[in-house]
Every structure is written in C-alpha cells, then in structure tokens.
LOBA-347940 format. One record per residue (C-alpha): x negated, y negated, z; residue in one letter. Coordinates in pm, whole numbers, padded with zeros to 5 digits, always signed. Each point is the difference from the previous one (the first is absolute). Layout:
BEGIN
XYZa...
//
This chain:
BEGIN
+03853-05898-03336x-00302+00071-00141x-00081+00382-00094x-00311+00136+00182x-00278+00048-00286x-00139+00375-00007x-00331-00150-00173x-00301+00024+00257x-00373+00015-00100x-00237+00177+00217x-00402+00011-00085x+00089-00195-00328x+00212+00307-00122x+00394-00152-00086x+00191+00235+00225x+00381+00083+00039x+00148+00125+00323x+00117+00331+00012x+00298-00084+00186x+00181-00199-00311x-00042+00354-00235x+00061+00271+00208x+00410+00113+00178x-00056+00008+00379x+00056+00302+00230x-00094+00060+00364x-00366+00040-00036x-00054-00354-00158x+00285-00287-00047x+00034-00179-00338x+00020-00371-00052x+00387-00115-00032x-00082-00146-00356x-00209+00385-00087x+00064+00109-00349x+00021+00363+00059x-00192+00101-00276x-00174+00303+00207x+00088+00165+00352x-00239-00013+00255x-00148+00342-00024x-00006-00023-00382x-00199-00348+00027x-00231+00178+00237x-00081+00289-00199x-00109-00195-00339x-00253-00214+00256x-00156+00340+00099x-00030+00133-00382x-00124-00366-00045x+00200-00065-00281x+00114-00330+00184x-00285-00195+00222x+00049-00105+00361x-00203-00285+00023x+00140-00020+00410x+00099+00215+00255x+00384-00033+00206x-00120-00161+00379x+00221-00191+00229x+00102-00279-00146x-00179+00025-00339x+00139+00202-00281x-00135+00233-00224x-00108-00160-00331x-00052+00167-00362x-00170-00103-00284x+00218-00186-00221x-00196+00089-00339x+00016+00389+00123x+00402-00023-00006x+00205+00225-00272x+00047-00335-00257x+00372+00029+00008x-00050-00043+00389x-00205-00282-00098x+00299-00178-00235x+00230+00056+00307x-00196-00182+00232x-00075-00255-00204x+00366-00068-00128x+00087-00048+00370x-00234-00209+00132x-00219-00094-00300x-00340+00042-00084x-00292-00021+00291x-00118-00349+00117x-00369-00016-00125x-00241+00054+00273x-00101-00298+00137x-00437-00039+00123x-00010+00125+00367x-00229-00129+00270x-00248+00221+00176x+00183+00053+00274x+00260+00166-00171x-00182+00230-00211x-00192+00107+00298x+00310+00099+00186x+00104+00338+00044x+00225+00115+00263x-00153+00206+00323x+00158+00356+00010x-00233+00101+00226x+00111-00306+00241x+00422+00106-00088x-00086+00353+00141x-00183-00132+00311x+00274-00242+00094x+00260+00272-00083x-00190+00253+00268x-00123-00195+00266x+00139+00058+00329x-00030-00223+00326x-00032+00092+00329x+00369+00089+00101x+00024+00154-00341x+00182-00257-00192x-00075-00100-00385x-00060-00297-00167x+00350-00177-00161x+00057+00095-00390x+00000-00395-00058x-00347+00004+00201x-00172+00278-00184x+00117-00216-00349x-00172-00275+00148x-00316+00107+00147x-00105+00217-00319x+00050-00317-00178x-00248-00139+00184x-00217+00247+00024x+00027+00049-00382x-00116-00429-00070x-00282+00042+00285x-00100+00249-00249x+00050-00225-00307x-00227-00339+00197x-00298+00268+00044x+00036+00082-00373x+00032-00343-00053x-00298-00099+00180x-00254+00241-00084x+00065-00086-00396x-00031-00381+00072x-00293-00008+00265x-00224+00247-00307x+00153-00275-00246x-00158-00259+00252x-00293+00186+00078x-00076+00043-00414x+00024-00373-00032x-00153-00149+00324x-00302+00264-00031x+00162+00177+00314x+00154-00264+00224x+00395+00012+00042x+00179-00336+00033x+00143-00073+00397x+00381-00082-00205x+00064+00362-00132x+00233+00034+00288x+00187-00272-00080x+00077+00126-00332x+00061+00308+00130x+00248-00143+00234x+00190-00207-00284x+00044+00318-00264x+00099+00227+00351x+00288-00289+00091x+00082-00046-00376x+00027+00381-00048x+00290+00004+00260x+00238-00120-00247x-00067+00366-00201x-00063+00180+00293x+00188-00106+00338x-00299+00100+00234x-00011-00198+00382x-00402-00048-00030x-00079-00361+00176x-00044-00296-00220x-00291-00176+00173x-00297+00095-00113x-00187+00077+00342x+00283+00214+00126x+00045+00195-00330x-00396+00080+00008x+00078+00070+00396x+00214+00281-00134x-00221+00130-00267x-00304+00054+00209x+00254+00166+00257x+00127+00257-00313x-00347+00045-00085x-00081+00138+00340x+00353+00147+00143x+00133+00132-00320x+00431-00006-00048x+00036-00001+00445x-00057-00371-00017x+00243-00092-00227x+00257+00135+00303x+00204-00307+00167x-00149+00045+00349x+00312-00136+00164x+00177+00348-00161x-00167+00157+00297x+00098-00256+00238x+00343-00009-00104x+00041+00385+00040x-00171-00030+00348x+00140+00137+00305x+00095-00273+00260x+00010+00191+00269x-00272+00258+00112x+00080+00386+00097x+00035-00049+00351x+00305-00219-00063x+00121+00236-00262x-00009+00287+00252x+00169-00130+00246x+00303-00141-00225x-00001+00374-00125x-00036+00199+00357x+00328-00288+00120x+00204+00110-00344x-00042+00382+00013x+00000-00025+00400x+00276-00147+00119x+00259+00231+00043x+00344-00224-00114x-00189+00000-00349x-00041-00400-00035x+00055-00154-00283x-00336-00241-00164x+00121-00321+00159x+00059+00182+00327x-00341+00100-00041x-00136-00340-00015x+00240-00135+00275x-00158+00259+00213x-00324-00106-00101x+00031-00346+00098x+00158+00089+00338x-00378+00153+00026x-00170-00270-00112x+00223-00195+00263x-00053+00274+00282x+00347+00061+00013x-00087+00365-00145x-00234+00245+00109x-00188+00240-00226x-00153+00287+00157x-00186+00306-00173x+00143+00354+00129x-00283+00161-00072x-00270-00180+00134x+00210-00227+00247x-00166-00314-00120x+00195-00339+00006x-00001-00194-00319x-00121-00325+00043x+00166-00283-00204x-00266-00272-00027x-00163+00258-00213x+00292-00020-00203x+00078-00354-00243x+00316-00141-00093x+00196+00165-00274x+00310-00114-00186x+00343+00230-00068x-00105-00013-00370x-00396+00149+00062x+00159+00275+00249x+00244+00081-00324x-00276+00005-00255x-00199+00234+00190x+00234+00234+00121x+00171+00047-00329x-00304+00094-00167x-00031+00356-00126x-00285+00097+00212x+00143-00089+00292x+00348+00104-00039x-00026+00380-00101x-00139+00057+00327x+00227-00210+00140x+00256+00162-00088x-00126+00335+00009x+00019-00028+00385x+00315-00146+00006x+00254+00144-00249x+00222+00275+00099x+00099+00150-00352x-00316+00114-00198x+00172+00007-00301x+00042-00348-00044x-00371-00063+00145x-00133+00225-00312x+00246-00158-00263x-00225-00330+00118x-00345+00125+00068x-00051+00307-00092x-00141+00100-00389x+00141+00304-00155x-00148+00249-00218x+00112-00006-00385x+00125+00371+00000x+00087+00090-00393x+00286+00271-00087x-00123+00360+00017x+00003+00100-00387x+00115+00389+00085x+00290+00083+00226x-00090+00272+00278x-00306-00264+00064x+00184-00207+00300x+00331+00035+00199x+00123-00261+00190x+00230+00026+00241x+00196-00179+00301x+00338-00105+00192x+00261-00230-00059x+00344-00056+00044x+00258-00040-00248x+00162-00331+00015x+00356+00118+00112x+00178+00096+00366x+00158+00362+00038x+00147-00166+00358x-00017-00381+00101x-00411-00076+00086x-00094+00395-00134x-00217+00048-00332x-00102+00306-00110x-00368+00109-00057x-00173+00105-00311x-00349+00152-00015x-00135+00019-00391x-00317+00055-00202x-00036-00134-00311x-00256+00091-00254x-00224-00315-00092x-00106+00155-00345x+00328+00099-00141x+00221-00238+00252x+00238+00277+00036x+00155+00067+00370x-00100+00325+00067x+00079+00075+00355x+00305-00137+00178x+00132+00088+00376x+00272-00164+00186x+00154-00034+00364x+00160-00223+00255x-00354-00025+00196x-00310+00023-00071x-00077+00310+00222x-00096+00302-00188x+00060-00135-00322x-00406+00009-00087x-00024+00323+00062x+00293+00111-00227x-00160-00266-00284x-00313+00165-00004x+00204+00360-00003x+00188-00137-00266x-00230-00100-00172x-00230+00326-00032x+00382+00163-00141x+00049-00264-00261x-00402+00033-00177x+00043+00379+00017x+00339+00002-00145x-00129-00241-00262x-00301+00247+00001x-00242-00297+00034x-00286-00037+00224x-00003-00217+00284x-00107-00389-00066x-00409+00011+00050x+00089-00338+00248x+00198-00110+00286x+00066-00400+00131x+00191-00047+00232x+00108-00240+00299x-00159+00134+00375x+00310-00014+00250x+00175+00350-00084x-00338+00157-00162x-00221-00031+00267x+00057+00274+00158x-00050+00251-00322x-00376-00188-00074x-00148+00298+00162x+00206+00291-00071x+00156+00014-00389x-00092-00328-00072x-00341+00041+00043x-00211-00062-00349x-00019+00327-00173x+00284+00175+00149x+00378-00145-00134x-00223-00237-00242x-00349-00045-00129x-00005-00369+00109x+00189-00159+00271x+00027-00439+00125x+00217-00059+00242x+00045-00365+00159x+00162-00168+00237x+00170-00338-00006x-00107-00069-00429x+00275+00014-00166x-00208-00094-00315x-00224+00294+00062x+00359+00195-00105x+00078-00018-00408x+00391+00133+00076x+00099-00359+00202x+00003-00164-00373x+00183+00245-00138x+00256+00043+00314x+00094-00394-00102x+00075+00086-00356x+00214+00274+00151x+00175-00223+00232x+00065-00300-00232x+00059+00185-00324x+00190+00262+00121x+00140-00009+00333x+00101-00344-00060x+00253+00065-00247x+00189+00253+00245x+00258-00039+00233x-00065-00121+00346x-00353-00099-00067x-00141-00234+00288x-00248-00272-00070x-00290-00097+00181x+00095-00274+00255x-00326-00214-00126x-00002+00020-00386x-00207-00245-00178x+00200+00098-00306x+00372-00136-00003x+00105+00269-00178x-00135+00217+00235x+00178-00192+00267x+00318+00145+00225x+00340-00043-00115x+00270-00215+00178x+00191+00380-00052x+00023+00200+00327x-00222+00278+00078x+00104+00367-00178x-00063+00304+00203x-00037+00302-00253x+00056+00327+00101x-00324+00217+00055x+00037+00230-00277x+00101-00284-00250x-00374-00126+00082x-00171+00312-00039x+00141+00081-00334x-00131-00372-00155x-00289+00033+00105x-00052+00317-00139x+00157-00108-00291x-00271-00308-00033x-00262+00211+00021x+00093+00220-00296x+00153-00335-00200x-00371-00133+00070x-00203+00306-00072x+00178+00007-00370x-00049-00322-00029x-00303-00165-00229x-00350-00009+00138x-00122-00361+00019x-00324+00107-00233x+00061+00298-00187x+00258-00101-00204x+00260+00231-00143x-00068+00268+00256x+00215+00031+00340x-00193+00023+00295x+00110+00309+00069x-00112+00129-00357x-00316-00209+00112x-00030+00184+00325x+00050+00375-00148x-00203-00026-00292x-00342-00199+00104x-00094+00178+00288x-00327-00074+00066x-00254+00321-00047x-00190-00025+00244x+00230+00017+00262x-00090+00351+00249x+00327+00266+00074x+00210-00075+00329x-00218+00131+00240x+00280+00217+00205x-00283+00074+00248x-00058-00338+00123x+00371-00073+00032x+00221+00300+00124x-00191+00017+00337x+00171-00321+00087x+00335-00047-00237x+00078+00362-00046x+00238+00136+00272x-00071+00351+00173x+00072+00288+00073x-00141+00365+00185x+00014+00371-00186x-00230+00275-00022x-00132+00207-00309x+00078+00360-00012x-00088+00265-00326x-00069-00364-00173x+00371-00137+00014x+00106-00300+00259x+00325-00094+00065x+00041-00384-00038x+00315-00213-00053x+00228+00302-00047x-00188+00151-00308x-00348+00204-00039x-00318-00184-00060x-00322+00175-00108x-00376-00110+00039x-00112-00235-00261x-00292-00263-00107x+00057-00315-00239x+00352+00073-00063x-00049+00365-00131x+00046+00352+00215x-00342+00133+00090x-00052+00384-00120x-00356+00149-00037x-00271-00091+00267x+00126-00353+00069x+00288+00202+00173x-00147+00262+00178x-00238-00271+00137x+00308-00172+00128x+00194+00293+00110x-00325+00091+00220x+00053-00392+00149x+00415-00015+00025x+00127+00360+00033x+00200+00053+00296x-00048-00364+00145x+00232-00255+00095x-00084-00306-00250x+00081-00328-00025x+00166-00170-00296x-00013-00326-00104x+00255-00087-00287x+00185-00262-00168x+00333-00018-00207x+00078-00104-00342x+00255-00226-00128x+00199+00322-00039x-00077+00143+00337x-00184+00263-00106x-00305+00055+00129x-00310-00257-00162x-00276+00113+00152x-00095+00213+00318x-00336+00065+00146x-00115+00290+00277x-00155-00072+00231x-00172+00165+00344x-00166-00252+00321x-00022-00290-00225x-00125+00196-00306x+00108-00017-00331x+00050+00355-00183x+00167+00036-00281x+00323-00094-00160x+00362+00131+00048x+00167+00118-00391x+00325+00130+00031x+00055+00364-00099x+00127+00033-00365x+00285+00194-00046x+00077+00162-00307x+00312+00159-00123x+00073+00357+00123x+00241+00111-00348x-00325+00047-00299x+00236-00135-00232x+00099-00301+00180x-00381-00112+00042x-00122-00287-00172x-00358-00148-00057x+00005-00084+00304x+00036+00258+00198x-00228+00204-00194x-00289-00203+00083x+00146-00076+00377x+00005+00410-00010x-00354-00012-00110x-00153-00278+00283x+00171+00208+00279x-00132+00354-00163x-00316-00131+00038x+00028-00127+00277x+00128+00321+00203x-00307+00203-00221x-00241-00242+00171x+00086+00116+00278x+00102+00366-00052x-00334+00053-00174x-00208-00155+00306x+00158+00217+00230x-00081+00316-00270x-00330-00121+00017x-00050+00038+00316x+00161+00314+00031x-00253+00159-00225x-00325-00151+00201x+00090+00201+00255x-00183+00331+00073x+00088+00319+00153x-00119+00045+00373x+00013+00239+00262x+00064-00145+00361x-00121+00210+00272x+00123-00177+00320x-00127+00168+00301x+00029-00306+00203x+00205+00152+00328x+00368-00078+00096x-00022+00062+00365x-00236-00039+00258x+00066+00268+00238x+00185+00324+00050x+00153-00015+00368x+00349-00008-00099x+00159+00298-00099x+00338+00068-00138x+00207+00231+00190x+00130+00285-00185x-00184-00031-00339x-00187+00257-00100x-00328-00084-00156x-00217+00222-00239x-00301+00036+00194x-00322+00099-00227x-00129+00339+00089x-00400+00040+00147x-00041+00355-00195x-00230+00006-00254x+00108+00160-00379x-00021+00368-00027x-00212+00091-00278x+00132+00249-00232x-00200+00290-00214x-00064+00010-00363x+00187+00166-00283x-00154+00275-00163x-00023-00048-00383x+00205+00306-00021x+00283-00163+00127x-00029-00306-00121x+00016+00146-00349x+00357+00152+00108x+00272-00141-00162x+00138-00286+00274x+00399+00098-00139x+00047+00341-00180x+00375+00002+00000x+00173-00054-00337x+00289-00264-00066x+00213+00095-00317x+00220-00326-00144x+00140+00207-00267x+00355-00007+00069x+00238+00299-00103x+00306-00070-00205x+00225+00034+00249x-00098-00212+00262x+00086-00304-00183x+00390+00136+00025x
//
C-alpha cells in the first residue's frame, strides 16, 4: 500500500503537513506515518517566533501546512529520505488558484440553529462550506474573465462564459468534492440565489421537513394530559390503545376543569410508533413524569441539573451532616442509627452520635458537637447542610442563620444537595464491608456488592458501636484524597480557615443548653453543687462592669442556661432574667489555704477573687462616705386622741406656774471664794502601816 505523500502546495508555495513532523497529544492528533521530530506545542511555538512559516491554517478536514524551504535542513533530509523529494508543481487552472476555503461560511454552519433548536450534521457543515467556499471561487472566476472579455470585445461579454464556468466548477470536483449542480442553468440558479441569500440557501430545505412535527400541539396535549392522567400509570402503547378507542368512540375524554368533551374528528389517525416518538421526547416526558413519579430522587437523577459545587479549600468553611444506618442487625430486622458531620474541607468526621431511634439523637449531635470544637478549642464551622426531616423544627430557633452558624441550607428530599452521602458509601464499602455480619443491599448493581448465599449475622449492639467508632478514627488518620502526605485529621486541625467567627454561645444555649433556677446573693450563686461568680466573655467581672451587674442580679432568682463538656464539667453557662441575657456564670477559684502549699495558680486565683470582693467592698465604702450627717425631727403624731386612760399609772402632769425669778448677786459675794475649805493629800508616815 501506497504511503500517503506529506507534499502539498498551496498559493504556489511547496508545503509539508504538519501532521507528518510533529508527536501527537490531545490537543491535535499526528499522522500514523508522523516523524516526531517536534511535539505539538514545540511546533507551535517556532510558527509564532516565525522561525518556521505556516503557509495554512488546521480546519476540519484540511491540515495545517508549513513551508517546506522554512524547515531546519536536517528536517528537510528526513523528509526527503522517506518519501523523496517534492513532485514539481504542475500549471494550475484558474479555478484553482482562485479557491480559498470560506471560514466565515464553517463558522455560520457550525452556529446556526433551527427552529426546535437543532444544528446542522458535522458531515453537513463539511459540505455546505464547500460549497459556499467554490460559489466564491465562480464569482472570482467570472469577474476576471468577463474584464478579460470586456478588454477584448471593447466591453461586450460573450453569452458562453457560463458554460465554461460550469465545466472548470464540475472538473474542480475531482480536487474539491463540492455537491454544486452540473447543468449549467441550475448551477447559475444557485449562484444568483448565494448572491442574494448569502450561506441560508445552501441549507437542504427538506432538513426542515424531515425534523418537522407530524402532529400539531393539540394532539400532543392530549397524548400528554392521557399519560400523566390516568391514574394506573399506562405504559406508551397503552397510551395509544387508549387513543384509538377515542378515535373509535369507545373512550371518552373529558376536561375536569372546564367540563368540555373532546371531540375525536378533531383528532387524525396516529400509529403506536408516532404516540412513542412523541411521548418519549424530553420535553414531554419531564413533565410527564414529574406528575407521575412517586420517588423524587430518581425524577432529579433524570431531569434535574445539578450545580458543580467545588471542595471548600479551608476546613471550618462547611459541615455536613446527616443519618444513616450501619449495615448490621443488633436483633433480627433492628439497625442501629448514626447521626455524623463530617467536615468537607479537611474530610475528617467530626461529630458522631448514636442510638437505637432516631428520637432525640439531633439534639444530643448538635450538643455534642458544641463539646467536641471547644475541647478541640476550635470555632464552630462558619456553615451548616443538612437534610430537612429532623432539622426542621430548629430553622427558627438555633438554627437560624447567625445564631449556631453564620450560614445555614437545609433541604428536603436532595440527597445531592448533602456532600456526606458520597462519603457515607466509601464508609460502607471500604470499611464496613470488610467486618463481620455486614449486610448488602438487596439491589446491588455491583456483584461484589451483592448478598452472600451465607445466613444473616446478628451482632451484638455494642460490637457495632465500637466499629463504627473505630472507622471513623481509622478514616480520619487516613490520607486526604488531595493533600497528599497529610491525614485529614492533620488537615482538619491545622488549616482552619481564618475567617471563621467564635461559637456564638448566645445564639445556641437558649435552645441546647439545659436549665436551671438560683438566685445571686453578696455576688456568689450556688449552681451544680459548687459557687459561681458573675462574669463576661469567660473572665470574672470586678470594677464597674460588676457593680453594674450586681445593681441588675443581686438578690434575684436567675435563670441559667448551661451546657457540659466532654468531662462534665461545666462548658459554658449564661444568666439570665424574663428572657434576658446577663452575664456569664465563672466558677469561684479556690486557692490553697496552707501559703506554702500555693502554687501559681492559686496566687493569681487569690488575686481574681481579691478583686473581686474589693469591687464590691469598696462600692459599699463609697457609699458609706456620701452620706451626710442629719438631724430628724419627727413630730408627726402617734395617736389620735386621748380618751383612754390607763388605770393606775401615774402620769407627770406639767405644772401651769410660771418660773420664779430670783435676785442678783452682789459683786461682793460673788468675789467670795465659792469653796474655802482646805484638802491636805500629804500623807503621814504612819498611815501607810
């Protein structure tokens, strides 16, 4: 067999086709006999520096030429010693140096749409831009002989230029395979019809005709209205059965709606196949079915587009989270439940409940998972997805955007709209599947997914629990399936994204936290057998901040919302009064009573509460010294009569006399000596014996 020969001249210029030098890859294939003297991208990037000339562009069917004398020589001796040297060019006609191939007419066929949408065949498009491109070539053609004519015959062009025209244009289809006529009067037929329509008339018309409906939208809506209507669901050729019992008058069609009576001699005859065609079709069906399927998930698999959702690049960005049950029986017909949230950055499980029900076990996930983040001491993921059945309830309370999480989407009945169903089947069939007792689905498309001739196992409850958990932490160490070398745990813990807010303990213990009622007296509360004290953002108030809060809490009975930690101590707790958020609960410090014994500790614990008893201590001193010295004169009267009289007890009764007024002391006596009697305290000797 005969080798294909690379040589091609185009414009007079010996060419060689790019295909026989360069190694193929995806972008552009490489002729079988190539010599593989360049790649592709290499070939590509000495045409743009221009140190080797395209003389041709790549286009559907035509390859990309180069200009043999701007080959590397020892490219040249390659070629050569293959398949020799060129073939000299041999004179072309007019026709052929006049023809250049129609781009413009390539992208028009490639674009153009018809009525119902459909394109033009890729074997079409080849063939009406060759035609388009040799209508182009005859007016060339024409033009340069009628002012050759013209020059010689002063003007006149000879009646026989189309027949000329017509021989090179049937001639040139041995080159170029084009589907112009032959005859003369049709070919100039088509030419005048280019002139004025342009590429639309080079269009088959029967490609419309062909792709025409055969029945009009009447018929189509009623074939639709007896498919989705009919309750038994009937099957396409039921459909048409039914439909001929109508055209028959065996059936009657009425509309509920308006109560009108369908009359069938407006109504032709139509075959099984034409009821098939139609019904089948894509724009008839999804509504179709729409109305009649009873599981959605299969209707969306069908009809309904998804979103292309990439991987969050941070972890804390998006938590997933939802049900399932592990695929083994604690008791014959009884599976356990499972509620986890998995992390889509990081793919680490972070969250993981379990039960024999599903009652209560969201609340305790969402519980559980506020104790694992803090524990971790990680914020809370920035967003929630999740399915709608057991969260619909919470959409309005902690599950609300802005409280629990900054964004929340929760649907119902998508199970695409939920990341952590993929990963649930890796779980199942990488994992689980390798454990004892593991059931298989009764359906499996895979037959190693299939059921076992083996009896069913029935594994005892806590068996269960422990593999599970024991999957989870096998898969969280495991490799993450695009940063390599790093677990996804280590993924998880150490590319948190930055921009995720703190767990807002506000919007969340209201509704998860569990509570309890105390009251606030000298600044202390009891709570949970121990002594709490008033605090803000997880420090003990002293200074104003306290006395403002004493003035609010002092004496009253509060309410306290709180949570527990993995370690049952107490995570957070909030006090509150009607409703109103306060301040914090902060246990009271202790500190060592020996001085020796105390530790760093418990001096600063010493410190927090010493401040925190001066706060108040000094307040009440404070207020102490603003107060003035007064003298209260209360004359306001006890009784308010004096009829009743005690027997027997004497009373001091005022007397009426007035004061007797005494006389004057002369100055002689008042210069008397008031005592003249002397008082020795000289003691003798012997009165001390």
């Amino acid at each position: 067999m005969k080798k294909e020969n690379p040589y091609e001249y185009h414009n007079e210029t010996l060419g060689v086709q790019a295909r026989f030098l360069y190694s193929g890859d995806k972008v552009c294939e490489a002729h079988e006999d190539s010599l593989c003297l360049i790649g592709y991208k290499g070939l590509a990037s000495r045409i743009s520096r221009g140190s080797i000339i395209r003389i041709r562009p790549q286009a559907p069917n035509t390859p990309m030429l180069v200009s043999f004398d701007s080959l590397p020589y020892k490219w040249q001796e390659a070629i050569v010693r293959v398949w020799g040297n060129a073939p000299k060019l041999i004179q072309q006609t007019l026709f052929e140096k006049n023809f250049v191939r129609d781009y413009a007419a390539f992208d028009f066929f490639c674009y153009h749409r018809f009525e119902d949408q459909s394109t033009i065949e890729r074997h079409r498009i080849d063939e009406y831009t060759l035609n388009a491109s040799v209508l182009n070539t005859i007016e060339k053609v024409y033009a340069e002989r009628a002012a050759l004519q013209r020059s010689l015959r002063k003007g006149r062009v000879r009646a026989d230029i189309w027949e000329s025209i017509t021989k090179d244009c049937t001639l040139f289809k041995q080159q170029i395979p084009h589907t112009l006529p032959e005859n003369e009067r049709r070919l100039r037929e088509k030419y005048n019809q280019y002139k004025k329509e342009s590429y639309k008339c080079l269009i088959h018309k029967g490609r419309l005709n062909a792709n025409a409906l055969k029945v009009d939208d009447d018929h189509i809506t009623l074939l639709n209205n007896m498919f989705a209507g009919i309750e038994h669901k009937p099957t396409y050729a039921e459909v048409a059965q039914t439909y001929e019992g109508f055209l028959n008058g065996y059936v009657e069609v009425i509309n509920n709606e308006t109560g009108e009576i369908y009359d069938p001699k407006a109504y032709s005859t139509l075959s099984v196949g034409t009821v098939w065609n139609h019904l089948s079709k894509w724009e008839n069906k999804i509504g179709n079915e729409l109305a009649r399927s009873g599981d959605r998930q299969k209707y969306m698999a069908k009809f309904k587009p998804y979103h292309r959702l990439l991987q969050p690049q941070f972890a804390g960005s998006l938590i997933s989270i939802d049900d399932r049950q592990p695929v083994f029986e604690y008791a014959p017909g009884k599976r356990m439940w499972f509620y986890n949230g998995i992390d889509l950055g990081s793919e680490a499980f972070t969250c993981w409940v379990w039960g024999k029900s599903k009652e209560g076990i969201i609340l305790d996930f969402y519980r559980q998972m506020v104790r694992n983040y803090a524990e971790w001491n990680l914020p809370l993921p920035a967003e929630l997805e999740g399915e709608m059945s057991l969260n619909s309830s919470f959409t309005d309370t902690f599950l609300k955007e802005g409280n629990m999480f900054q964004y929340v989407r929760i649907e119902a009945n998508n199970a695409r709209g939920k990341r952590i169903e993929a990963y649930y089947r890796q779980l199942r069939y990488q994992y689980e599947k390798k454990r004892e007792g593991w059931l298989a689905r009764p359906f499996a498309i895979s037959e190693a997914n299939q059921a076992r001739t083996d009896k069913k196992q029935v594994i005892p409850y806590e068996t269960i629990v422990e593999g599970c958990l024991r999957d989870i932490e096998t898969w969280n160490n495991s490799e993450h399936s695009k940063i390599k070398g790093m677990s996804r745990w280590d993924v998880f813990v150490s590319m948190q994204n930055p921009n995720v807010r703190p767990t807002n303990y506000h919007g969340i213990l209201p509704y998860l936290g569990f509570k309890e009622t105390t009251s606030v007296n000298a600044g202390i509360m009891n709570f949970r057998s121990s002594k709490y004290l008033l605090g803000l953002d997880g420090v003990i108030c002293t200074g104003d901040s306290l006395i403002k809060l004493m003035q609010l809490v002092e004496g009253s009975d509060v309410d306290i919302y709180w949570l527990d930690a993995n370690d049952s101590n107490v995570l957070k707790a909030h006090i509150y009064i009607d409703n109103q958020f306060i301040c914090e609960a902060i246990e009271h410090p202790g500190y060592g009573r020996a001085r020796i014994e105390r530790t760093k500790e418990d001096m600063i614990n010493r410190e927090l509460v010493s401040k925190y008893v001066n706060t108040i201590e000094s307040y009440g001193r404070r207020s102490k010294n603003e107060l003035e010295k007064i003298t209260v004169i209360d004359n306001i009267p006890v009784t308010i009569g004096n009829s009743f009289k005690m027997p027997g007890l004497n009373k001091y009764t005022p007397s009426t006399e007035s004061a007797k007024v005494l006389s004057n002391i002369d100055n002689e006596e008042n210069e008397m000596p008031l005592n003249n009697n002397k008082t020795s305290f000289k003691r003798s000797l012997a009165s001390n014996f």
